[in-house]
C-alpha positions as CSV (number, residue, x, y, z in Angstrom):
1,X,28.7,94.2,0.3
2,X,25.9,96.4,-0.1
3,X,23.3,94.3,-1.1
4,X,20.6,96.9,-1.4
5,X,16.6,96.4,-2.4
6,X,15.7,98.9,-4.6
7,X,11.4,98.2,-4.2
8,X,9.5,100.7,-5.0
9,X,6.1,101.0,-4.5
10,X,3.1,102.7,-5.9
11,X,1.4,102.3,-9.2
12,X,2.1,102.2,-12.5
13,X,0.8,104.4,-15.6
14,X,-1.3,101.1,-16.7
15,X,-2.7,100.2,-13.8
16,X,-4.1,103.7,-13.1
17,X,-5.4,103.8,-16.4
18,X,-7.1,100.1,-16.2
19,X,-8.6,101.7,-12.4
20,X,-10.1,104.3,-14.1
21,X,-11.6,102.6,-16.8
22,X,-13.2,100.5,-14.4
23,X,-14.6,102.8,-12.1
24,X,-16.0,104.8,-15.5
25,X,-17.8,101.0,-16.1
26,X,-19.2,100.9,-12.9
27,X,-20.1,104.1,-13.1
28,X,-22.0,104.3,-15.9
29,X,-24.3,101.7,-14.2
30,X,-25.0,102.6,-11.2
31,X,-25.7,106.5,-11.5
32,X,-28.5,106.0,-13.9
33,X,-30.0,103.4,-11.3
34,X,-29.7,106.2,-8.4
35,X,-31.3,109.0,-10.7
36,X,-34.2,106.8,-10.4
37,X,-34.2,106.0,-6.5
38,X,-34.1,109.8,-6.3
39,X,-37.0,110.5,-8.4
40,X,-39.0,107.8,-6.8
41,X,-38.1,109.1,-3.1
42,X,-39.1,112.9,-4.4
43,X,-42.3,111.8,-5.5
44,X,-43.2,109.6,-2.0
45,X,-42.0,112.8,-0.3
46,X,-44.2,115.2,-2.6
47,X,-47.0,112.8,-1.2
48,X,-46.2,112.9,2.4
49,X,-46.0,116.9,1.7
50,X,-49.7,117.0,0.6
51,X,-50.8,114.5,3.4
52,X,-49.1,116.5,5.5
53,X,-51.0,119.9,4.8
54,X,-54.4,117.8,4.5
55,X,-53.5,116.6,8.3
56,X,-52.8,119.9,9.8
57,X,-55.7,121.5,8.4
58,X,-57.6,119.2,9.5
59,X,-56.2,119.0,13.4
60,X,-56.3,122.5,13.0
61,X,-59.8,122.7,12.5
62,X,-60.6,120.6,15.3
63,X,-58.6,122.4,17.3
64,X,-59.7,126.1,16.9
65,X,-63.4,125.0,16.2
66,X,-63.1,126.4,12.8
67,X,-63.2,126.2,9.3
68,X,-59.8,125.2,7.5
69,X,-58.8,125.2,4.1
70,X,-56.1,123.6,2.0
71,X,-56.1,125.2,-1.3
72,X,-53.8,125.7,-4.6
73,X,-51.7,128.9,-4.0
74,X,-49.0,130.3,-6.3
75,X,-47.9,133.1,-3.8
76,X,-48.4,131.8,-0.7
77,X,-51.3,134.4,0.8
78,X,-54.4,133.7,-1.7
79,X,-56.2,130.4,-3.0
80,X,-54.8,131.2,-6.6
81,X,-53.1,128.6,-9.0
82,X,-52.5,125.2,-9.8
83,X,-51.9,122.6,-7.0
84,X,-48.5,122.0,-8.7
85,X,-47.8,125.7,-8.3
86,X,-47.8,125.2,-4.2
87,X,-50.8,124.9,-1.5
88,X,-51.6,126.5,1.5
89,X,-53.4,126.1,4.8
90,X,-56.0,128.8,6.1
91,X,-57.8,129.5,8.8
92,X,-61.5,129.9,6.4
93,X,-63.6,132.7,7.5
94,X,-66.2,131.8,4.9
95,X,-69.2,132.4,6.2
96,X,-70.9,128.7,5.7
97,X,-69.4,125.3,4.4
98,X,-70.9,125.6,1.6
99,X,-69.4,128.6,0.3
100,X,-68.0,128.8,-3.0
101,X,-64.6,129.8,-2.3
102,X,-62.1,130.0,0.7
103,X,-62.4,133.4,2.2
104,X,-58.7,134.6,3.7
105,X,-58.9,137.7,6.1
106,X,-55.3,138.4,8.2
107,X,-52.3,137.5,7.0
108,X,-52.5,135.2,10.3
109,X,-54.5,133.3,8.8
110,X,-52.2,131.5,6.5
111,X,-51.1,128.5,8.6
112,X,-48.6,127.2,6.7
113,X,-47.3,127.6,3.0
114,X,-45.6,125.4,0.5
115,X,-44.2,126.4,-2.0
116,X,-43.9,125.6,-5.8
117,X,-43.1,121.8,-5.9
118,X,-40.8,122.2,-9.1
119,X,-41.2,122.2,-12.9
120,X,-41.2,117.9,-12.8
121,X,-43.7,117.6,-9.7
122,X,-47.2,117.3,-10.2
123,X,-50.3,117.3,-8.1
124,X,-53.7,116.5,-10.3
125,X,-56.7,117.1,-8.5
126,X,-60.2,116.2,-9.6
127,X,-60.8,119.6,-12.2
128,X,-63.9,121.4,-9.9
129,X,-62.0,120.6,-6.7
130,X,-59.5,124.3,-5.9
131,X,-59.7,124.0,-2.3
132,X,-60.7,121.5,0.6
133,X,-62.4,123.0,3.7
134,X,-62.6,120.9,7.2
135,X,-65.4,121.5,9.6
136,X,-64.9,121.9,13.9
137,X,-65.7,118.2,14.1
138,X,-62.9,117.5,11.6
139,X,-65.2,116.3,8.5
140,X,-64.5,117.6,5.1
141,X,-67.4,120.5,3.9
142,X,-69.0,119.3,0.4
143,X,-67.4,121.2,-2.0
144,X,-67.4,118.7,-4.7
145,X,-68.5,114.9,-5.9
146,X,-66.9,112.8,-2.8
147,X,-64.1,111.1,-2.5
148,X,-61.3,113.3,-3.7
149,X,-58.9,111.7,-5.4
150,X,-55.3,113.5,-5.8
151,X,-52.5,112.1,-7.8
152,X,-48.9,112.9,-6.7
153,X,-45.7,112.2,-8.7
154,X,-42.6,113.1,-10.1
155,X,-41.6,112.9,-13.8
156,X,-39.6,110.1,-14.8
157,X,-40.3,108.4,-11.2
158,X,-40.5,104.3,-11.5
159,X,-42.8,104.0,-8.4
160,X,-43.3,106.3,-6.1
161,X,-46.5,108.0,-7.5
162,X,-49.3,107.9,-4.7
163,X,-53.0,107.9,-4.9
164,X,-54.9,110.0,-2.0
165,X,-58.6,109.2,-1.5
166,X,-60.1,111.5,0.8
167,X,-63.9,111.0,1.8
168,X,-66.6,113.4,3.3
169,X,-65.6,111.8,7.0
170,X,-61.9,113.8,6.4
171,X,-60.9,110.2,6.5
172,X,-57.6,109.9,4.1
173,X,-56.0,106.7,2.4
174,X,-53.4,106.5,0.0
175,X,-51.9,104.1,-2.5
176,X,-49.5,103.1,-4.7
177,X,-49.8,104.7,-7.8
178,X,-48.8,104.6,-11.5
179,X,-46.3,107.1,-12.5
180,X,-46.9,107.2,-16.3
């Protein structure tokens, strides 16, 4: 009497195939859906970026008693380029507030650099506004028609775009933004 069970176990050709299918479905849904929760988190951390380097140079100029700059750089040493292109902060040895641009001496005195944000990043800044100089007392120097507003978002984002405000005070605010 050998009465043996024969089970065997595992999957069959169908039942792989039906898995698959499945997991193509599901698929298909969700990974358009997390393109757009990526795009949207880029473009609230291309704004915490920028209030970042408005922040430091603003502490910064507090700090040292001096002037300090955030300004459009596309090499990371001179106030040259489009916002989009990268920013730095400087330690401004202008020689008043109101000068007309942001005058970089040492290599020291680049505080910190950011680099090019990416071809589908964008920064838009009011069009006479290159640069942003803070005072010892922490105040922003008049170098334009107050407040400032800067736009940050991603391309394709759903809702993550940001509005930044910043008044003559140095004060900073920021809201939710369009991303069209």
């Amino acid at each position: 009497m050998n009465n043996m069970v024969n089970t065997r176990r595992g999957f069959t050709l169908i039942e792989l195939l039906i898995t698959m299918v499945v997991l193509a479905i599901v698929a298909s849904i969700a990974i358009p859906s997390f393109v757009t929760v990526m795009k949207n988190n880029r473009s609230v951390m291309l704004s915490e970026e920028f209030v970042g380097a408005l922040q430091l140079a603003r502490a910064e100029a507090v700090k040292r008693s001096r002037l300090v700059s955030v300004c459009a750089s596309n090499d990371g040493s001179s106030c040259v380029g489009d916002w989009s292109d990268g920013f730095i902060v400087v330690v401004d040895g202008a020689a008043s507030e109101s000068a007309d641009a942001v005058s970089i001496g040492a290599a020291t005195d680049v505080l910190k650099v950011w680099d090019s944000l990416g071809d589908d990043a964008d920064i838009s800044a009011p069009a006479d506004v290159t640069f942003l100089r803070y005072t010892s007392t922490g105040r922003l120097a008049q170098v334009g028609s107050p407040p400032f507003v800067f736009t940050t978002k991603v391309t394709g984002c759903k809702g993550g775009a940001k509005t930044l405000s910043i008044g003559l005070a140095g004060s900073l605010s920021v809201t939710q933004a369009d991303c069209n």
